[in-house]
C-alpha positions as a LaTeX table, in Angstrom:
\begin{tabular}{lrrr}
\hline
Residue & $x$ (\AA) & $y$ (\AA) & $z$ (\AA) \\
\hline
Unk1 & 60.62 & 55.30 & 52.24 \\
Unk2 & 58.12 & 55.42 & 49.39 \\
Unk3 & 57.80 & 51.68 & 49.23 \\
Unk4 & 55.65 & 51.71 & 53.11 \\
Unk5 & 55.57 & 55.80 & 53.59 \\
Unk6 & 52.33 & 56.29 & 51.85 \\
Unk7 & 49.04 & 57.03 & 52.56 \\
Unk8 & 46.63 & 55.08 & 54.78 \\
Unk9 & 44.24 & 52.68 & 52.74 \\
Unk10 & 46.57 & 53.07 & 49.34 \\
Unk11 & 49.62 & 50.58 & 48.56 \\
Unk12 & 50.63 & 47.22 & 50.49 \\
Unk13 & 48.80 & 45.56 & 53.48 \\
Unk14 & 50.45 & 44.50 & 56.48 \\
Unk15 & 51.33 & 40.45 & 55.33 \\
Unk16 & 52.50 & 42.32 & 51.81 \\
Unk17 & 55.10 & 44.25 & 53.52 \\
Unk18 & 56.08 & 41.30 & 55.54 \\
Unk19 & 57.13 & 39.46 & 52.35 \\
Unk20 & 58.39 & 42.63 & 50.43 \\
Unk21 & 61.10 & 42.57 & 53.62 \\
Unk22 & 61.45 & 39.00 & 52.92 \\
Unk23 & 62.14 & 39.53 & 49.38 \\
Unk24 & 64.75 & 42.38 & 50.15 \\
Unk25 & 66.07 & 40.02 & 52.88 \\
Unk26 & 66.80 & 37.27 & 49.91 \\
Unk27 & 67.90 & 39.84 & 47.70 \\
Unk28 & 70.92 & 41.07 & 50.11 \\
Unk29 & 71.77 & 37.29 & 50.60 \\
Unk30 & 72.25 & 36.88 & 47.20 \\
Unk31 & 74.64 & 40.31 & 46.75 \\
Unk32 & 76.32 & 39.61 & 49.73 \\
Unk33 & 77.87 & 36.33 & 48.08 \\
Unk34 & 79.05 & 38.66 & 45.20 \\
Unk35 & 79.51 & 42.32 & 47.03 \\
Unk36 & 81.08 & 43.69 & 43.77 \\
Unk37 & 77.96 & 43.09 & 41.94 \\
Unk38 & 76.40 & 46.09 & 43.71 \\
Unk39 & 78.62 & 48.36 & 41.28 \\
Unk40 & 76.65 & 47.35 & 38.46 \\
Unk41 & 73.33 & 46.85 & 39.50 \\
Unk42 & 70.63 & 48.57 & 37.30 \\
Unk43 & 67.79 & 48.11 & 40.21 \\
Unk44 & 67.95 & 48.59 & 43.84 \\
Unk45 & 67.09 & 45.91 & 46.17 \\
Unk46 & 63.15 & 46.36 & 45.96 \\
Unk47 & 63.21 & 46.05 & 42.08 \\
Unk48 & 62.92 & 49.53 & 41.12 \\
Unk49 & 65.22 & 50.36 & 38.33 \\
Unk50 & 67.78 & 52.72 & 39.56 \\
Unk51 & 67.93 & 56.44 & 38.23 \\
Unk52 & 69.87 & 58.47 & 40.11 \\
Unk53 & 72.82 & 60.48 & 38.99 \\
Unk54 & 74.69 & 60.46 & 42.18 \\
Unk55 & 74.70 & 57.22 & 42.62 \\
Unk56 & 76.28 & 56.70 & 39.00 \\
Unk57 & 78.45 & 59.36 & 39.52 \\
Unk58 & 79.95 & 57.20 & 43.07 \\
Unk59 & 80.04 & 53.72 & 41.25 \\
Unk60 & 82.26 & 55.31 & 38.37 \\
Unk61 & 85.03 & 56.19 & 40.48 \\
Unk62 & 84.92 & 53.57 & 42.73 \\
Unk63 & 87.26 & 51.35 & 42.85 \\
Unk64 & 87.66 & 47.46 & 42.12 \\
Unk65 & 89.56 & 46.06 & 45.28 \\
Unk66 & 89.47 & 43.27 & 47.59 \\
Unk67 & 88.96 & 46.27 & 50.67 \\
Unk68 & 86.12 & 47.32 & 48.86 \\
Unk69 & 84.48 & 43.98 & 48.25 \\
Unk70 & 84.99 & 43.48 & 52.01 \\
Unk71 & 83.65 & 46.62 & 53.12 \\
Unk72 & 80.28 & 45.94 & 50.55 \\
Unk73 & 80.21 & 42.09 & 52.17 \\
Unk74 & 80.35 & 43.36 & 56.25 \\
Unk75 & 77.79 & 46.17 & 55.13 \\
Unk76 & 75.43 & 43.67 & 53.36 \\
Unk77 & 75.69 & 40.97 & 56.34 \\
Unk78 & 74.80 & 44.03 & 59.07 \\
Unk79 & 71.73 & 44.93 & 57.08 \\
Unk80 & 71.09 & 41.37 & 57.11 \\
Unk81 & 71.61 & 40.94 & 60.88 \\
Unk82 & 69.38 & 43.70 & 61.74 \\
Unk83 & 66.18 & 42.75 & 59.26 \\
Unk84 & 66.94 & 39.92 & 61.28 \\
Unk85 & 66.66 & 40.90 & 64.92 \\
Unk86 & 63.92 & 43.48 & 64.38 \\
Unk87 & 61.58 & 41.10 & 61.95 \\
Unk88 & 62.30 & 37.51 & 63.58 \\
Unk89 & 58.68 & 37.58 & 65.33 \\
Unk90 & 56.77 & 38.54 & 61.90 \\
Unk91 & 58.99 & 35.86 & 59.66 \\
Unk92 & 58.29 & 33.42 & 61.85 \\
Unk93 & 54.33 & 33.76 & 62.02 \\
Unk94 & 52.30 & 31.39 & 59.42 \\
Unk95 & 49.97 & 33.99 & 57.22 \\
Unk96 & 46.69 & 32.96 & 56.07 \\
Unk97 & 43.66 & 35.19 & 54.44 \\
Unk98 & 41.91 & 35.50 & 58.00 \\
Unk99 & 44.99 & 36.80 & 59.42 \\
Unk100 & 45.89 & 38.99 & 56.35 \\
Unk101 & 42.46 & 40.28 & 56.63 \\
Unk102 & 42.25 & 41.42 & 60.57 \\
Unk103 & 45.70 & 43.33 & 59.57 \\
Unk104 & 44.52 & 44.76 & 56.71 \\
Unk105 & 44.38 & 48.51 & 58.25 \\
Unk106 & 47.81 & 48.26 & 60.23 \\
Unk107 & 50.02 & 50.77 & 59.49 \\
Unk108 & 53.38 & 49.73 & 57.62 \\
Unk109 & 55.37 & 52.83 & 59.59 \\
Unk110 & 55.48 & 55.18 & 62.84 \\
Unk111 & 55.28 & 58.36 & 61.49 \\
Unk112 & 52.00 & 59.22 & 63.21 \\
Unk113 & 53.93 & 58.41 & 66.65 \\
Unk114 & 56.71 & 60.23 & 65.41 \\
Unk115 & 55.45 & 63.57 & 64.33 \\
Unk116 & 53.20 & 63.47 & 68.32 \\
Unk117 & 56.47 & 62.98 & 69.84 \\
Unk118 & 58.34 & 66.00 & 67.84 \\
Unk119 & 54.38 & 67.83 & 68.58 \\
Unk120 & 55.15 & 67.28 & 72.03 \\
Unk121 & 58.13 & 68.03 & 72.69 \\
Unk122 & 57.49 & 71.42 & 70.63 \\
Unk123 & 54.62 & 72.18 & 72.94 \\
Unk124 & 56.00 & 71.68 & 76.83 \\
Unk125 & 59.20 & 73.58 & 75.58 \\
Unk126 & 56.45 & 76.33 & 74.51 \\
Unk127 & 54.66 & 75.72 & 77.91 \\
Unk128 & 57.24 & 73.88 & 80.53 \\
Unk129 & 54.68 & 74.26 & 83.32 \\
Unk130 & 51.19 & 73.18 & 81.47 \\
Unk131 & 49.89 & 69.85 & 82.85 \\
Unk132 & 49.80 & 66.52 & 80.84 \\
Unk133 & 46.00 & 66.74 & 80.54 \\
Unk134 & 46.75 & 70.26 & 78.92 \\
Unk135 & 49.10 & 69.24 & 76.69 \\
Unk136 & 47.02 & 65.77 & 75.78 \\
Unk137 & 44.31 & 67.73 & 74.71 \\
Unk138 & 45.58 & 70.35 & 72.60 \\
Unk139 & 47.46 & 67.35 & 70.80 \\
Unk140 & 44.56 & 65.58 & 70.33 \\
Unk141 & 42.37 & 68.76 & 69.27 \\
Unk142 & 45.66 & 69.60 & 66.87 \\
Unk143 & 45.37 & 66.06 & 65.59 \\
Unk144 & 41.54 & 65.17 & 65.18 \\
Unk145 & 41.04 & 68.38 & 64.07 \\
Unk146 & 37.85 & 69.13 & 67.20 \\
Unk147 & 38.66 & 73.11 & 67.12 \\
Unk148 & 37.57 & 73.09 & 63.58 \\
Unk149 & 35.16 & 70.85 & 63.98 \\
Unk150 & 33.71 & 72.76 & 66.81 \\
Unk151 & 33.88 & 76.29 & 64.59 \\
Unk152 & 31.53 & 74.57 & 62.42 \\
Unk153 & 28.76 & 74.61 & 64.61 \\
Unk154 & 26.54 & 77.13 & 65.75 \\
Unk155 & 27.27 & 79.52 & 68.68 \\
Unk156 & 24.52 & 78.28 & 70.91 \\
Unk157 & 25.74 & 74.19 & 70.23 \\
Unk158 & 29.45 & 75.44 & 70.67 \\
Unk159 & 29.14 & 76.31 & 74.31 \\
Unk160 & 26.68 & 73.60 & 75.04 \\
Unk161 & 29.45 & 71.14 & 73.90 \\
Unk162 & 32.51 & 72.81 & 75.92 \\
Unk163 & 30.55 & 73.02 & 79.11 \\
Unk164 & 29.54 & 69.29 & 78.51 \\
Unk165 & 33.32 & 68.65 & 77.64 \\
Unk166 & 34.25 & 70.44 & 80.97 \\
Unk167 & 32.32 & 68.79 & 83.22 \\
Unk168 & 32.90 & 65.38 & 81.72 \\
Unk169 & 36.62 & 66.24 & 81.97 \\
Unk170 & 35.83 & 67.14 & 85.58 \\
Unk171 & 34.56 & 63.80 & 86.68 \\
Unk172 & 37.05 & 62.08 & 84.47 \\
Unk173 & 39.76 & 63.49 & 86.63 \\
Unk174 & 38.39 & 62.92 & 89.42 \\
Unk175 & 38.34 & 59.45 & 88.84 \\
Unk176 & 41.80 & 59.21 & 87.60 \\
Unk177 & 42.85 & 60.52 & 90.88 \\
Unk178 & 40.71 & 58.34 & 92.47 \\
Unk179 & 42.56 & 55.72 & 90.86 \\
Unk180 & 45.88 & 57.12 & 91.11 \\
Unk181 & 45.59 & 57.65 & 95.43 \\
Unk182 & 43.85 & 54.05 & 95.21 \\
Unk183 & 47.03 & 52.51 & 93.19 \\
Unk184 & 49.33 & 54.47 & 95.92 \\
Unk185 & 47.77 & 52.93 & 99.18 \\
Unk186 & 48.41 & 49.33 & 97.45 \\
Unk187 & 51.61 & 50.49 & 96.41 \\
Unk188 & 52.59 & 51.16 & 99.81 \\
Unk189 & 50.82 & 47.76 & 101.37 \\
Unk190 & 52.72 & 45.38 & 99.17 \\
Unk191 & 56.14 & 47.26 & 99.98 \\
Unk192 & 55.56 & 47.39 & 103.52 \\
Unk193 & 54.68 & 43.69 & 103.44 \\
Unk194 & 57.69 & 43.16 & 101.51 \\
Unk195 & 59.80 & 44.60 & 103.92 \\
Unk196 & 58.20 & 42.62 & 106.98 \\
Unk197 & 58.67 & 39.22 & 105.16 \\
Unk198 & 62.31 & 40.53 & 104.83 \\
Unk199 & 62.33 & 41.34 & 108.47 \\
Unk200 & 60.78 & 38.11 & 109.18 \\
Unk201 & 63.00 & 36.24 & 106.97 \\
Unk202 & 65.95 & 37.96 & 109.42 \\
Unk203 & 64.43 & 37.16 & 112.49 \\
Unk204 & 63.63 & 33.38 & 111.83 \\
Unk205 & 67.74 & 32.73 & 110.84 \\
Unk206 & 68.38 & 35.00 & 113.90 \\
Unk207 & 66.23 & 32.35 & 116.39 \\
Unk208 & 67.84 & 29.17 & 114.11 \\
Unk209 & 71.32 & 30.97 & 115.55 \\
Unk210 & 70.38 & 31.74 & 118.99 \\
Unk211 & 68.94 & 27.93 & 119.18 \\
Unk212 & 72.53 & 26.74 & 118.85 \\
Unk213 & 74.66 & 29.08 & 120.03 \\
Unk214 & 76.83 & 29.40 & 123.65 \\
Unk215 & 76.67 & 32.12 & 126.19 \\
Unk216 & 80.14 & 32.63 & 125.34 \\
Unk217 & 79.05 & 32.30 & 121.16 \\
Unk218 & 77.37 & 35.67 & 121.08 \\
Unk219 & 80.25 & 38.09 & 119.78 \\
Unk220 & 81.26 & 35.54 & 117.99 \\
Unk221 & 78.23 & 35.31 & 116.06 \\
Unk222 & 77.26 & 38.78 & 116.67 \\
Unk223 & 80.05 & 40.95 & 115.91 \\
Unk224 & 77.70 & 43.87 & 115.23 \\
Unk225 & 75.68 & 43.94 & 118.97 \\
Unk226 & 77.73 & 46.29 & 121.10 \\
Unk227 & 78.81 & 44.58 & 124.91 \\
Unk228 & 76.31 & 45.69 & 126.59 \\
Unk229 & 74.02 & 44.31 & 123.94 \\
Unk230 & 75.82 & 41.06 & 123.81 \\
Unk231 & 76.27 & 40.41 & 127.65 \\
Unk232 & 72.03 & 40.94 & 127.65 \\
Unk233 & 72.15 & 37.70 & 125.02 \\
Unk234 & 74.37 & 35.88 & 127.25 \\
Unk235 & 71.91 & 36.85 & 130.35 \\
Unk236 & 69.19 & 35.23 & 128.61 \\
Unk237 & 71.02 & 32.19 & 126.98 \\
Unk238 & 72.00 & 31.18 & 130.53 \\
Unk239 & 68.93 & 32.02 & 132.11 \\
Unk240 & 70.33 & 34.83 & 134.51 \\
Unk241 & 67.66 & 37.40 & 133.20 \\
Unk242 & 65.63 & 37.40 & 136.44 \\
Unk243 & 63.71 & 40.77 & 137.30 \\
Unk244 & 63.96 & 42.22 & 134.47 \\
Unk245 & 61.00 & 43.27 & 131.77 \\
Unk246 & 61.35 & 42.22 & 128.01 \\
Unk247 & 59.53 & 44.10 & 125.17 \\
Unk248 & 58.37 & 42.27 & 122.32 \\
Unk249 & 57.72 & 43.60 & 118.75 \\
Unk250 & 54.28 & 42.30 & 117.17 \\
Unk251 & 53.55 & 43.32 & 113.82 \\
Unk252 & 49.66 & 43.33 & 113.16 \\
Unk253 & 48.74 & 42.85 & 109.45 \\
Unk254 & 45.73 & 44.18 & 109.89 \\
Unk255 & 47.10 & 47.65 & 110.38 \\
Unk256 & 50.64 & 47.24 & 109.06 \\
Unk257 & 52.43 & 48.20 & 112.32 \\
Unk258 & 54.38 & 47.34 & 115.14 \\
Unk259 & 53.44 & 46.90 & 118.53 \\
Unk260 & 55.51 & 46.54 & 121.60 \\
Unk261 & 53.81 & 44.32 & 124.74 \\
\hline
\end{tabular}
């Protein structure tokens, strides 16, 4: 925690605490070929010497066994497995000084996304029905600290800068919903087309039956179509269908709907 917990601009760089993980990575290796050597290490596993009177206090009555050796060795080799899994991407990138320069200001933790989430969570218990936008700005405000920049200004630039901030926020949702109603209609296009290449899909292996099928085929191959359904088929199949009308469904893409002629 104090190794990559720190403040921004002071301590390691991005690339450096890719290799200090490396380094701990090797370290645990090496232990987990000896487990029992963890009871009398003097530093922990990022070099730091080791002064803590617990921990001195635990190693003196623990004791010597082959359990415990196991337990150390299955411990060591999860740690392992997991630095691992979660690091395999930034191990297996080649550093150089351009790189290690363009992530010179990345952050070596989440906190910052951390303490918004535990913020926001705090604030819609405080305020279950307050909109996101709300809730989004008094975050922000909270964390870029605008109320007290705002109180440093004078009275008359104060309100000029909240009625600019309210009618900017104005137009800015009303382009977001713009957006939003925009993103719905193509939403709802692409699943209805979707759902007529389905239908089409259906129809096409319904014809491919119908082409080879018997008059007498159709509850075979229909089980679902009820008799009077069926005998209709076997009207058509045989050609018996005289004077009477048959609808047709058209879908127009155009308009995304069905017509009947």
């Amino acid at each position: 925690m104090t190794k990559f917990y720190i403040a921004p601009g002071t301590g390691l760089d991005y690339i450096s605490g890719i290799q200090v993980v490396k380094d701990v990575r090797n370290t645990l290796i090496e232990s987990s070929k000896n487990p029992l050597s963890l009871l009398k290490r003097k530093t922990d596993f990022f070099g730091n010497d080791i002064k803590d009177v617990v921990f001195d206090s635990i190693i003196s009555f623990c004791p010597v066994t082959n359990e415990i050796s196991k337990a150390l060795g299955d411990c060591l080799n999860a740690v392992i497995s997991v630095i691992d899994r979660q690091y395999k991407r930034q191990f297996e990138m080649s550093s150089n000084d351009l790189l290690k320069d363009q992530t010179k200001s990345a952050r070596l933790h989440n906190i910052d996304s951390e303490e918004l989430m535990g913020m926001f969570s705090a604030a819609k218990h405080k305020a279950p029905n307050a909109t996101l936008c709300f809730l989004s700005s008094k975050l922000r405000a909270c964390k870029n600290k605008t109320t007290a920049l705002l109180c440093k200004k004078p009275t008359d630039i104060q309100n000029k800068l909240i009625l600019w901030a309210i009618s900017n926020a104005r137009k800015n949702r009303f382009t977001s919903m713009q957006c939003h109603n925009e993103l719905k209609l193509e939403l709802l296009k692409r699943m209805a087309d979707k759902i007529q290449k389905r239908e089409d899909k259906d129809r096409r292996k319904v014809e491919k039956i119908l082409k080879s099928c018997m008059p007498d085929q159709v509850k075979e191959m229909f089980p679902d179509l009820e008799n009077n359904e069926a005998s209709d088929f076997e009207e058509i199949l045989i050609g018996a269908a005289i004077g009477r009308s048959i609808c047709h469904m058209w879908f127009d893409n155009a308009n995304n709907t069905h017509e009947v002629y």
